[in-house]
C-alpha positions in Angstrom: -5.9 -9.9 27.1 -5.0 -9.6 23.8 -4.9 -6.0 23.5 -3.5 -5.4 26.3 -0.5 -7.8 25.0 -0.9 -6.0 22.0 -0.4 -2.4 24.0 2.7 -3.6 25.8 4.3 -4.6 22.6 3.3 -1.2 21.2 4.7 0.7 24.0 8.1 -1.3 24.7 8.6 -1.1 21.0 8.5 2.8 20.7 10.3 3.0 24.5 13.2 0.8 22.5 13.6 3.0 19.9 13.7 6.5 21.3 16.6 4.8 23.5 18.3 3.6 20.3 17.2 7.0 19.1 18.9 8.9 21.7 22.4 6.9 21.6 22.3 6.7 17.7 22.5 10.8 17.2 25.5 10.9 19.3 27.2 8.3 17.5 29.7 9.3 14.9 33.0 8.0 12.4 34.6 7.9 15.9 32.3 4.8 16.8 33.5 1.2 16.6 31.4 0.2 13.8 30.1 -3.0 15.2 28.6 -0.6 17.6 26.7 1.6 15.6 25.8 -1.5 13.3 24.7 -3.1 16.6 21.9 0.6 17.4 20.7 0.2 13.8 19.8 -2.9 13.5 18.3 -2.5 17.1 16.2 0.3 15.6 15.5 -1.0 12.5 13.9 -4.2 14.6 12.3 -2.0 16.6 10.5 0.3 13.9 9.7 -2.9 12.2 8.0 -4.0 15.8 5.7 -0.8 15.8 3.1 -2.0 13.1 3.8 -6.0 13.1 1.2 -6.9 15.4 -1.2 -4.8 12.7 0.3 -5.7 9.8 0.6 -9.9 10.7 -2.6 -9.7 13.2 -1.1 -11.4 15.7 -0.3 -11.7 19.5 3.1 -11.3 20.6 3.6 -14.3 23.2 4.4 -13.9 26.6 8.3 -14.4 25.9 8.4 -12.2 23.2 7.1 -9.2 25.1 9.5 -10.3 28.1 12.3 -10.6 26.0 11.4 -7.0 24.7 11.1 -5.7 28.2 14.2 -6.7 28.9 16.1 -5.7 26.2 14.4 -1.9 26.9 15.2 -2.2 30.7 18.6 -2.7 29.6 18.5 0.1 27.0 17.1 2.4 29.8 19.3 1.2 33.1 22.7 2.0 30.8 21.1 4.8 29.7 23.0 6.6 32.7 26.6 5.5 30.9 25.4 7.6 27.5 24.7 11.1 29.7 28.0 12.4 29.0 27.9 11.1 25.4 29.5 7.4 24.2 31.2 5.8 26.5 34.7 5.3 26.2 34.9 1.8 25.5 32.9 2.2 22.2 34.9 4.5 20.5 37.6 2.9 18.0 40.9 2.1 19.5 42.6 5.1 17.9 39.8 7.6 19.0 39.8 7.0 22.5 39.4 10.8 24.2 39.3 11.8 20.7 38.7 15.2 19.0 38.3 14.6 15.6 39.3 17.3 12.9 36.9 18.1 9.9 38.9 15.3 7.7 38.0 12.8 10.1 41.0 12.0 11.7 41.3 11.1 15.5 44.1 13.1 17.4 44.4 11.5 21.2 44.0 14.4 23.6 45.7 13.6 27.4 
């Protein structure tokens, strides 16, 4: 049992951060930056996640790797909402249906 808990921790871990992975490169200066504060952090847990079972041998608990679960099921059901790139919502107020010019600036496009 406790490799297989072990196992599930390993794999939820590494399915969390290739989604954080996959949002994080699309993000830009355009972002909100609680948002892309919000993916690194997520990472930055999740890298950390990979070799804690090895590195404090122990046994995530069964509410851990359900928390973890849950958190990736999320990362993966929104997943849907990032096909197009960031979603609308997470883009700073004055870079909503931006195109940003190489100084950085944020001109609103109809």
């Amino acid at each position: 049992m406790r490799d297989a808990m072990i196992l599930a921790h390993e794999l939820l871990c590494v399915v969390l951060l290739y989604t954080v992975f996959c949002r994080a490169v699309r993000t830009d200066h355009t972002v909100r930056v609680d948002v892309r504060a919000a993916f690194c952090l997520l990472g930055a847990v999740a890298c950390i996640g990979v070799p804690a079972p090895l590195i404090w041998d122990g046994v995530p608990s069964t509410f851990t790797l359900a928390l973890l679960a849950v958190i990736t099921v999320v990362q993966v059901v929104t997943a849907r909402h990032w096909a197009n790139g960031v979603p609308i919502g997470f883009y700073k107020p004055e870079c909503t249906r931006v195109h940003c010019n190489a100084k950085g600036s944020c001109n609103d496009q109809a």
